[in-house]
C-alpha positions as CSV (number, residue, x, y, z in Angstrom):
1,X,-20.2,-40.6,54.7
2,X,-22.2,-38.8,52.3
3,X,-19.8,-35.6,52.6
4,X,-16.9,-38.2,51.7
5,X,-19.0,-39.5,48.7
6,X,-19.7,-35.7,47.2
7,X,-15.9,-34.5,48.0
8,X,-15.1,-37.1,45.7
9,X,-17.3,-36.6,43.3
10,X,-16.5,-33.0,43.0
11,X,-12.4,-33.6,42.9
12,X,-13.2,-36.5,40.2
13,X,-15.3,-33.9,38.5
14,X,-12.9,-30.7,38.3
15,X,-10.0,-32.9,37.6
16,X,-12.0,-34.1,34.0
17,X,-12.7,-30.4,33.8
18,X,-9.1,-29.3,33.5
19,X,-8.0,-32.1,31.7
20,X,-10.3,-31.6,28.7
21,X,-9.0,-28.0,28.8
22,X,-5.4,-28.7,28.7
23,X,-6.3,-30.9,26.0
24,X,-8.0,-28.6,24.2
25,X,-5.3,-26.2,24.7
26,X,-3.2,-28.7,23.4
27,X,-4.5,-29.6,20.5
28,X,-5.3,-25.7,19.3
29,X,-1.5,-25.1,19.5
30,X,-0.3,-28.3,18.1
31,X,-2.4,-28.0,14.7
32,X,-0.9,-24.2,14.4
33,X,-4.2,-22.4,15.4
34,X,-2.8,-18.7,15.5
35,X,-5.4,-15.9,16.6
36,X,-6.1,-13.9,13.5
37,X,-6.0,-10.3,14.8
38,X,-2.3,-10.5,15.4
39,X,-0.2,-11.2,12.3
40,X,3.2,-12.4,12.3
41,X,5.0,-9.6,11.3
42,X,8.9,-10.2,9.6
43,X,12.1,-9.2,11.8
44,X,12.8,-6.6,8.9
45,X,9.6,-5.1,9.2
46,X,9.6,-4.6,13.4
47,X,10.8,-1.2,12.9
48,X,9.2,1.0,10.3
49,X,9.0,4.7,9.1
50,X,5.0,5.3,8.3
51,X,4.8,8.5,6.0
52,X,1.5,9.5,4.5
53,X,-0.2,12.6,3.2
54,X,-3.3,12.8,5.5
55,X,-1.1,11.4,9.0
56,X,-4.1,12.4,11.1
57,X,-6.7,10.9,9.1
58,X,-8.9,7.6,9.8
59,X,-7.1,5.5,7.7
60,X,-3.5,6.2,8.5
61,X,-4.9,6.4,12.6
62,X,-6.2,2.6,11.9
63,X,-2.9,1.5,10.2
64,X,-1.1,2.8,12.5
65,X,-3.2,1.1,15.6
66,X,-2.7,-2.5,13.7
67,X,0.9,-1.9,13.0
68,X,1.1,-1.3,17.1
69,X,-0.9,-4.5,18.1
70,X,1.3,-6.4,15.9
71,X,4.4,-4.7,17.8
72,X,5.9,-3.0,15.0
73,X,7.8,-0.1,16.3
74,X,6.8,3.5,14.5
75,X,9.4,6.3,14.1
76,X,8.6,9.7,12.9
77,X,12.2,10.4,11.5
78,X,11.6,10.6,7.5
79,X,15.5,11.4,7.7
80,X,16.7,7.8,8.2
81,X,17.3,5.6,5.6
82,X,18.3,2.3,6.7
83,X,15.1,1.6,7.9
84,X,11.8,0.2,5.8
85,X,9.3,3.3,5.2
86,X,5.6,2.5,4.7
87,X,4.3,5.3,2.2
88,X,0.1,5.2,2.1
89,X,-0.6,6.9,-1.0
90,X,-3.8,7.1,-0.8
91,X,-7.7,5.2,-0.8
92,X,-10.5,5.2,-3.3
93,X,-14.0,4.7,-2.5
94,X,-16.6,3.5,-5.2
95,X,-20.2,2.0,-4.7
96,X,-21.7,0.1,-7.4
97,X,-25.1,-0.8,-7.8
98,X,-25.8,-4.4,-7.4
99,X,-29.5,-5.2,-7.5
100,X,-32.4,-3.1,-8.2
101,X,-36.1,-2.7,-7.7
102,X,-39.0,-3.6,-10.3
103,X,-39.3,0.2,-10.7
104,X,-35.2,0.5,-11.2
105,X,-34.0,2.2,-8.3
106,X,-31.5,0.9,-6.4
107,X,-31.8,-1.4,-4.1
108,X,-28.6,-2.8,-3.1
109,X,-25.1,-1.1,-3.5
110,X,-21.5,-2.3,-3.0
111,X,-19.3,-0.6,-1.4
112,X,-15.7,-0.6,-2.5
113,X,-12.4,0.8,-0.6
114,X,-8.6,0.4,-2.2
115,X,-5.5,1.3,-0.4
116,X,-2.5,1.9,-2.2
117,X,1.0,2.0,-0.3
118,X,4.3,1.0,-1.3
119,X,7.3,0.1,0.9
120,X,10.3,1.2,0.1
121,X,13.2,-0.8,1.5
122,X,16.6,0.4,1.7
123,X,19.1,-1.3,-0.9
124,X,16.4,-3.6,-2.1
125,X,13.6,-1.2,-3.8
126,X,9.9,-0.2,-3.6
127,X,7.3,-2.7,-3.4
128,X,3.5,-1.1,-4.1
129,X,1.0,-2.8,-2.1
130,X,-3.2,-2.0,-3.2
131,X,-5.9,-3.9,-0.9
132,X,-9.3,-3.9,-1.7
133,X,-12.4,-4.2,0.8
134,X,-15.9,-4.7,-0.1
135,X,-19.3,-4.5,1.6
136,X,-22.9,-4.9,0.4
137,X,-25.6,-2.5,2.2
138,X,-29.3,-1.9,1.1
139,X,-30.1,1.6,-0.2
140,X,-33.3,2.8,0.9
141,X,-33.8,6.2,-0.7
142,X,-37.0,7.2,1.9
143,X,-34.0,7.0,4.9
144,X,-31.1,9.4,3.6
145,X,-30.0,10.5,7.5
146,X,-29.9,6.7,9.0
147,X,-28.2,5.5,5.4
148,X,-25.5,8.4,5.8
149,X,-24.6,7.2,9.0
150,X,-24.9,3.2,7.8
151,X,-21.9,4.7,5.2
152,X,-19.5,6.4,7.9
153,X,-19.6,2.8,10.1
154,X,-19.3,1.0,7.3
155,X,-16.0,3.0,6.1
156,X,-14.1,3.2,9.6
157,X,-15.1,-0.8,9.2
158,X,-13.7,-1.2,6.2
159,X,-10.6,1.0,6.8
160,X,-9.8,-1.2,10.0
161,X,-10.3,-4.4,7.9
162,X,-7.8,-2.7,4.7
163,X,-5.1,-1.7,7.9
164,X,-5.1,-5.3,8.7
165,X,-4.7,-6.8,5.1
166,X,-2.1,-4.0,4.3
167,X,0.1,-5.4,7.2
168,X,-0.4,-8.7,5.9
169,X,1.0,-8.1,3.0
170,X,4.0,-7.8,4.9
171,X,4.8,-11.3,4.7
172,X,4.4,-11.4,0.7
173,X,7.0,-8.8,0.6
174,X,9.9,-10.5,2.5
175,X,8.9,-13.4,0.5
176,X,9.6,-11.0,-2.1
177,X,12.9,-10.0,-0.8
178,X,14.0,-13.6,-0.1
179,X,13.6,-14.4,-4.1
180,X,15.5,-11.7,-5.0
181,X,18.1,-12.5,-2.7
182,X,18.3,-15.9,-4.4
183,X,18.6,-15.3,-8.2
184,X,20.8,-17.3,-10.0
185,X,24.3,-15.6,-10.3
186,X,24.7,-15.8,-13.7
187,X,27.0,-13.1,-14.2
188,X,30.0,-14.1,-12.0
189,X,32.3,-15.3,-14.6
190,X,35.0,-18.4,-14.1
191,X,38.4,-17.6,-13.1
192,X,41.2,-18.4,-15.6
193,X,44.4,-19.2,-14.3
194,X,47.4,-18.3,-16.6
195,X,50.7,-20.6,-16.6
């Protein structure tokens, strides 16, 4: 009887268990929760031409790796022009100091990365794209090995984080294109018919 009783309880007990799953899993996809490492990328942008000036450095590496997980498809064929190309022109570093010791030395810096790109889309134009990245770190002047190391991580960081806002800005751009596309046609001039 007590085997009944604690077959039972168990069933009773995994059934409330998947039920407040699927309800969870219900109510994530029904307010429009969307992971955030995968953005949704426009049809015109699935296929793209990635041209840069460094093509095996970090950055271009880590936009191309974010263009992949979104499933954009890469070519290599700078020849073909009815396709979008993504042109990196290039990244600036800058570290500014943000708070200082009684004795002025530095004692906090902020670290600053901009990408600058510009997709050029066949028949439509060049949009430039510039994303910025920033992170704060403490510089200690008695650690200069440990703090040029703290600098590389913190650059392939902000590089990945830059990739993923520069593919975001993917969106803005066909928003972009779908304004452009809907300008008032104020030059089309009415017909005149002649009796």
């Amino acid at each position: 009887m007590n085997k009944n009783k604690i077959k039972k309880k168990h069933s009773l007990v995994s059934l409330l268990f998947a039920e407040t799953i699927g309800l969870m899993i219900l109510t994530t996809m029904g307010c429009g929760f969307h992971l955030r490492e995968i953005t949704e990328v426009p049809k015109e942008f699935k296929t793209i031409i990635l041209n840069s000036s460094d093509p095996y450095g970090p950055l271009t590496q880590f936009i191309r790796q974010e263009l992949r997980l979104n499933r954009v498809i890469i070519l290599d064929d700078s020849q073909r022009t009815d396709l979008p190309t993504l042109r990196i022109a290039g990244s600036s570093q800058r570290t500014n100091p943000v708070s200082v010791f009684q004795d002025g030395v530095k004692a906090e810096n902020q670290l600053s990365l901009t990408v600058s790109a510009e997709i050029l889309i066949p028949g439509s134009g060049i949009y430039p794209i510039q994303v910025t990245v920033f992170r704060s770190f403490l510089d200690n002047p008695l650690m200069t090995l440990p703090k040029e190391a703290e600098n590389e991580i913190l650059t392939k960081e902000m590089m990945k984080q830059a990739a993923k806002k520069l593919i975001r800005q993917f969106t803005k751009v066909h928003e972009d294109l779908l304004k452009d596309s809907k300008k008032p046609l104020t030059d089309i001039k009415p017909k005149v018919t002649v009796k």
